[in-house]
PATIKOL-243487 format. One record per residue: residue number from 1; x negated, z, y of N, C-alpha, C in turn; chain. Coordinates in nm, 3 decimals. Atoms other than C-alpha are relative to their C-alpha. Example, Ala and Ser with C-alpha at 12.3 -4.5 7.8 and 13.67 -1.06 7.14 Angstrom:
// residues 2
1_-0.089_0.000_-0.119_-1.230_0.780_-0.450_-0.090_0.000_0.120_A
2_0.082_-0.006_-0.119_-1.367_0.714_-0.106_0.077_0.073_0.109_A
END
This chain:
// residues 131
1_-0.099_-0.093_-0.052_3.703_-2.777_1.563_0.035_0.107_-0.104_A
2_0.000_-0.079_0.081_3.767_-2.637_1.241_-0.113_0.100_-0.028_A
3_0.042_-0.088_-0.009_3.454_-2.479_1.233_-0.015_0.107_0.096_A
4_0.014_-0.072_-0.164_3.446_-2.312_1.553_0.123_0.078_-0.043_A
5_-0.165_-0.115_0.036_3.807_-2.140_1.431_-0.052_0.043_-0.080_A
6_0.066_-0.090_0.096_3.629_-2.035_1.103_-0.080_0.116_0.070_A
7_0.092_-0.064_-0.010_3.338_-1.891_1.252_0.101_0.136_0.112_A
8_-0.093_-0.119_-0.072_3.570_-1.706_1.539_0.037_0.065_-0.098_A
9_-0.101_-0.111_0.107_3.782_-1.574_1.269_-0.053_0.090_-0.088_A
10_0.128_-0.109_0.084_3.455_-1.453_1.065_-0.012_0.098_0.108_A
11_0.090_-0.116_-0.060_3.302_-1.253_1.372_0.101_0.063_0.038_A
12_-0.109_-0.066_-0.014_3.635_-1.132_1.471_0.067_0.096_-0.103_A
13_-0.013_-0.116_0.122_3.706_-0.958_1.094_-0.113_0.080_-0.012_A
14_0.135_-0.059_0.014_3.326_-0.868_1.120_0.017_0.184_0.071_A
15_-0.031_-0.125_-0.086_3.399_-0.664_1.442_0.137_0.144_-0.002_A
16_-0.155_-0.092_0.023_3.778_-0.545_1.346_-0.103_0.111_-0.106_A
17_0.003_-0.029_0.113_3.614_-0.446_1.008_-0.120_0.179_0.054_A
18_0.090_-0.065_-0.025_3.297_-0.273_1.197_0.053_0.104_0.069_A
19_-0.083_-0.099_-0.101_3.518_-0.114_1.458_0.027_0.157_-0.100_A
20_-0.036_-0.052_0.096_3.705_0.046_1.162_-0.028_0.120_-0.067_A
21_0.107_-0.094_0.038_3.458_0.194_0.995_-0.134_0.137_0.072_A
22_0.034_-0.085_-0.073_3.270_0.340_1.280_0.096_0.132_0.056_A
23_-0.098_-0.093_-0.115_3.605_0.538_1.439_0.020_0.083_-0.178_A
24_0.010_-0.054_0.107_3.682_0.634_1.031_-0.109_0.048_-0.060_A
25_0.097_0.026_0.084_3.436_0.803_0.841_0.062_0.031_-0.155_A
26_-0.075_0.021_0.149_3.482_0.703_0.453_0.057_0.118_-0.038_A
27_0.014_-0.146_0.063_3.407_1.075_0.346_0.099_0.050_0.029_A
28_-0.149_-0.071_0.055_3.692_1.197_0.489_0.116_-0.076_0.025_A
29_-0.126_0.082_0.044_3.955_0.913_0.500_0.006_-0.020_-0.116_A
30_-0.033_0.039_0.118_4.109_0.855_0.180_0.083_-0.162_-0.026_A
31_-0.051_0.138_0.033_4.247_0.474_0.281_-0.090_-0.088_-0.077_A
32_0.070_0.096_0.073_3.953_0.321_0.158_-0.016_-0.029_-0.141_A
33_-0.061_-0.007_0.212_3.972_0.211_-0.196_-0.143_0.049_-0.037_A
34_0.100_-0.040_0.106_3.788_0.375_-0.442_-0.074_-0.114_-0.085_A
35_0.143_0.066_0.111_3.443_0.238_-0.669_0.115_-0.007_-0.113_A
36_-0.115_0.038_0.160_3.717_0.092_-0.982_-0.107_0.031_-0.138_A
37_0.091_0.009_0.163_3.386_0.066_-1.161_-0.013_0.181_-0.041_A
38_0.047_-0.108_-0.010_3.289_0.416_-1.100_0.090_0.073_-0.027_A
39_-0.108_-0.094_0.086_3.627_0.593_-1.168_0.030_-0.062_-0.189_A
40_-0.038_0.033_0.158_3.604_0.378_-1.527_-0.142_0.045_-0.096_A
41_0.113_0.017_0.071_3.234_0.385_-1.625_-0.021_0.203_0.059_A
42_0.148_-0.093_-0.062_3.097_0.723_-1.396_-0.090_-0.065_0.036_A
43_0.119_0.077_-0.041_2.805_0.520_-1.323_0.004_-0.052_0.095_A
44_-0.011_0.084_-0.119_2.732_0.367_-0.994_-0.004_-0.131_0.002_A
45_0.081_0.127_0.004_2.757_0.015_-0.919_-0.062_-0.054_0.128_A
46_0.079_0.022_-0.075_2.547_-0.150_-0.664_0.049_0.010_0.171_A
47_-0.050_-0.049_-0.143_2.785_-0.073_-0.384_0.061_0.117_-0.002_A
48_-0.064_-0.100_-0.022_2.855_0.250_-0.474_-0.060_0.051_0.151_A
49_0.028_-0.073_-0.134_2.820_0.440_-0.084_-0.064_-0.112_0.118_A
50_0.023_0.132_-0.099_2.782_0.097_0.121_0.087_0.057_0.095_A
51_-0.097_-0.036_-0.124_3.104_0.196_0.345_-0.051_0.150_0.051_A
52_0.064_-0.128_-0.082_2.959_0.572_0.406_-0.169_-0.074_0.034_A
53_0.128_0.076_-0.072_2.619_0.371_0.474_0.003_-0.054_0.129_A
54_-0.038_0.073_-0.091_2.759_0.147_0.702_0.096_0.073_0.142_A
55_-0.076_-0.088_-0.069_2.950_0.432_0.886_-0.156_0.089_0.052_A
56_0.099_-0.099_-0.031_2.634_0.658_0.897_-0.140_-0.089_0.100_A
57_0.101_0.066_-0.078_2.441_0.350_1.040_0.092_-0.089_0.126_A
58_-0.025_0.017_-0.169_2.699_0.256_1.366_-0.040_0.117_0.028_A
59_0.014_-0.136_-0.089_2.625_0.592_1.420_-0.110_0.035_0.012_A
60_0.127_-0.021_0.015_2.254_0.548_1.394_-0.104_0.112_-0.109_A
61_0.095_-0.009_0.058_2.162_0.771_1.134_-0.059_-0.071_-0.133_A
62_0.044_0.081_0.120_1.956_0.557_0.947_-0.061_0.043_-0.124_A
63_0.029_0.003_0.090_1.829_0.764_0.736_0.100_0.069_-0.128_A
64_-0.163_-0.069_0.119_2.171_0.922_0.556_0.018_-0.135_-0.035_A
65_-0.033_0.114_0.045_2.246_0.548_0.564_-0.061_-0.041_-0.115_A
66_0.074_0.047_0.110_1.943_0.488_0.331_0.004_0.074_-0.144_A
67_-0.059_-0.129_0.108_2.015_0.800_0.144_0.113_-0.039_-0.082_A
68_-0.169_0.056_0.129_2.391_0.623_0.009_-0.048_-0.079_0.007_A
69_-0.015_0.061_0.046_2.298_0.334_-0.017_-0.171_-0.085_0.040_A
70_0.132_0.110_-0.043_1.907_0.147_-0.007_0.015_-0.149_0.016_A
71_-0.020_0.182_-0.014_2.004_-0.194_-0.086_0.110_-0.065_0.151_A
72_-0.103_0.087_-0.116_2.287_-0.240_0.180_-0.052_0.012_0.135_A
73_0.067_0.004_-0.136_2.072_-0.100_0.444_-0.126_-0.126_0.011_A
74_0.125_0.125_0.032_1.774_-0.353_0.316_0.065_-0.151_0.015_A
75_-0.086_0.132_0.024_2.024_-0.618_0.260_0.045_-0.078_0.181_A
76_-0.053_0.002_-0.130_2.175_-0.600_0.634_-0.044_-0.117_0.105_A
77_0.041_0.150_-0.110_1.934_-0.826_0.835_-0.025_-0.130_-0.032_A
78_-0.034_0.135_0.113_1.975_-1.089_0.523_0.078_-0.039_0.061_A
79_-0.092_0.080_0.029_2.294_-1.093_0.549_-0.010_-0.082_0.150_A
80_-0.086_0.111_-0.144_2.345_-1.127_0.943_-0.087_-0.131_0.012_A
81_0.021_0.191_-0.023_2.096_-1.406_0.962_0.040_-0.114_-0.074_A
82_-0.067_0.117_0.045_2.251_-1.570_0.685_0.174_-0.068_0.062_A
83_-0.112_0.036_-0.046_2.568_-1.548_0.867_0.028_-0.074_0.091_A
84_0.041_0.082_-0.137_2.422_-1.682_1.189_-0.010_-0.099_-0.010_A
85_0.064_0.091_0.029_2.283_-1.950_1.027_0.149_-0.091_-0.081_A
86_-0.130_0.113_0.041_2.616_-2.060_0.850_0.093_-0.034_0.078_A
87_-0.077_0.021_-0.162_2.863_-2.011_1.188_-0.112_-0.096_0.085_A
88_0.056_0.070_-0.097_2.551_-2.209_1.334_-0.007_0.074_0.150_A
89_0.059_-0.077_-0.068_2.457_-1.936_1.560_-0.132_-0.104_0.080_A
90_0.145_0.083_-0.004_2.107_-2.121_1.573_0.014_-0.084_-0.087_A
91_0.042_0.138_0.065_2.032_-2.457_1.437_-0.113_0.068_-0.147_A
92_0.046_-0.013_0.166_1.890_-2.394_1.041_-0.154_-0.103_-0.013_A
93_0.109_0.121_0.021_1.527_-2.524_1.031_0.005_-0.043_-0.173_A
94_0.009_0.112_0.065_1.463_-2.800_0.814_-0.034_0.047_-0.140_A
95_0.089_-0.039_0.081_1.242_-2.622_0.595_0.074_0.099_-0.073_A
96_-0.087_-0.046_0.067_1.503_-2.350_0.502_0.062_0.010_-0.048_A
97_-0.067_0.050_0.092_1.707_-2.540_0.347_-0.031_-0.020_-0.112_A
98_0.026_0.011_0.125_1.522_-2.620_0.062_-0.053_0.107_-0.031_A
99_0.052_-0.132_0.030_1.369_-2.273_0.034_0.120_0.069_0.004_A
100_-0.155_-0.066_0.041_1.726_-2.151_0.044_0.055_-0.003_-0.142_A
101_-0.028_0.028_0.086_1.804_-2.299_-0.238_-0.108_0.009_-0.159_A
102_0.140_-0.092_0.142_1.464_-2.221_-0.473_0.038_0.143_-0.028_A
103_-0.047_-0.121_0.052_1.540_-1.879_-0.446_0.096_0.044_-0.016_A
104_-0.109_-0.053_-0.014_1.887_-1.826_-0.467_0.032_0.066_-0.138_A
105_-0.055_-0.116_0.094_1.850_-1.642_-0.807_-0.074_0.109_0.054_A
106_0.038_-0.142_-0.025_1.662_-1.389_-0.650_0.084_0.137_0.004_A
107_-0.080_-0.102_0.024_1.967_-1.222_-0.518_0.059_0.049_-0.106_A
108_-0.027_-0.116_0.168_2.146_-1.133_-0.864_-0.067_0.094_-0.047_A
109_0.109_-0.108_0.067_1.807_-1.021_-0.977_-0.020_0.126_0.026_A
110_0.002_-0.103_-0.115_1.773_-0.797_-0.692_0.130_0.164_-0.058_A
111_-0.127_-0.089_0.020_2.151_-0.653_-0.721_0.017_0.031_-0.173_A
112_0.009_-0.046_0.122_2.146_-0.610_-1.111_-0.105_0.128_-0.033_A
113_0.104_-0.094_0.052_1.800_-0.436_-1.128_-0.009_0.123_0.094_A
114_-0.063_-0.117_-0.076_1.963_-0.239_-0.863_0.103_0.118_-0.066_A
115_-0.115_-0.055_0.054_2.253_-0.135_-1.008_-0.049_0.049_-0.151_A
116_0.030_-0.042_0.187_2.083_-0.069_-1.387_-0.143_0.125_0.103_A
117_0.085_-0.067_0.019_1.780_0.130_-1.207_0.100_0.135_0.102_A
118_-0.048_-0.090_-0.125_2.017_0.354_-0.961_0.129_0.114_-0.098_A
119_-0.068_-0.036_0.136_2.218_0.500_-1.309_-0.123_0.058_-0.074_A
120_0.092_-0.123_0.092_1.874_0.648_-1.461_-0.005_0.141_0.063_A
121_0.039_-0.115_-0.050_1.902_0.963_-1.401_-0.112_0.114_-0.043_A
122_0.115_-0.077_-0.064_1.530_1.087_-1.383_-0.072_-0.039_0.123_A
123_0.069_-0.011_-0.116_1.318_1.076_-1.074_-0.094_-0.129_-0.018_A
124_-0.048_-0.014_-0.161_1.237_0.877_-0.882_0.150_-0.103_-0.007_A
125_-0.159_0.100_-0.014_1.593_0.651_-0.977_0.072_0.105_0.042_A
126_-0.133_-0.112_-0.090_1.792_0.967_-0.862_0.021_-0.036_0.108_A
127_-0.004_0.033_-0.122_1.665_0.872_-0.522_0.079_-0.113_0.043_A
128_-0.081_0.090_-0.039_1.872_0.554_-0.548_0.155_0.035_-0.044_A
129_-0.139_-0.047_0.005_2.199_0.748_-0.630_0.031_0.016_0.135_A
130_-0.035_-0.075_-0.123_2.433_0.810_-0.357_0.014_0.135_0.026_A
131_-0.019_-0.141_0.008_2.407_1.127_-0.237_0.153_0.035_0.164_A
END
């Protein structure tokens, strides 16, 4: 029972959250909080332009989306099946479980060598700045 209230209460902030962001766009609301890293360092960190991503992709264009942000658009059909798979959407084959768990340093690797190559600024790492 408890899960079944979790998982409601996940897809229910999912949708509030998605709603949100589609009717706002970041660029010109100013409620959304600012990158902390990015007003201290300058430098992007790996979510700098995720919320204008995620705004530019309810609205289908996918490729402005990829333009702010590559990883969160790449990341996207990770996450939801990992989400599916933890609300129990679908039953979790057998086999994914332990392959879940072999790679689970991948992600860091991923988001670090993200965030250190998207801060060189010559070509082609520019292309992973937000623009």
């Amino acid at each position: 029972m408890r899960t079944v209230f979790l998982s409601i209460l996940i897809v229910a902030a999912l949708i509030v959250a998605a709603a949100t962001v589609y009717m706002y766009d970041p660029s010109l609301n100013g409620f959304y909080p600012k990158c902390l890293f990015y007003q201290l360092t300058g430098l992007y960190c790996p979510g700098c332009g995720s919320t204008r991503a995620l705004h530019q992709l309810l609205h289908g264009n996918y490729t402005a989306a990829f333009r702010l942000n590559p990883l969160t658009v790449l990341a996207l059909p990770f996450l939801a099946v990992g989400i599916a798979l933890e609300i129990r959407v679908f039953p979790r084959p057998p086999w994914l479980s332990h392959q879940y768990a072999r790679y689970t340093w991948v992600v860091p690797v991923v988001i670090v060598l993200f965030w250190i190559l998207r801060n060189i600024p010559i070509e082609p790492f520019t292309y992973l700045m937000p623009k």
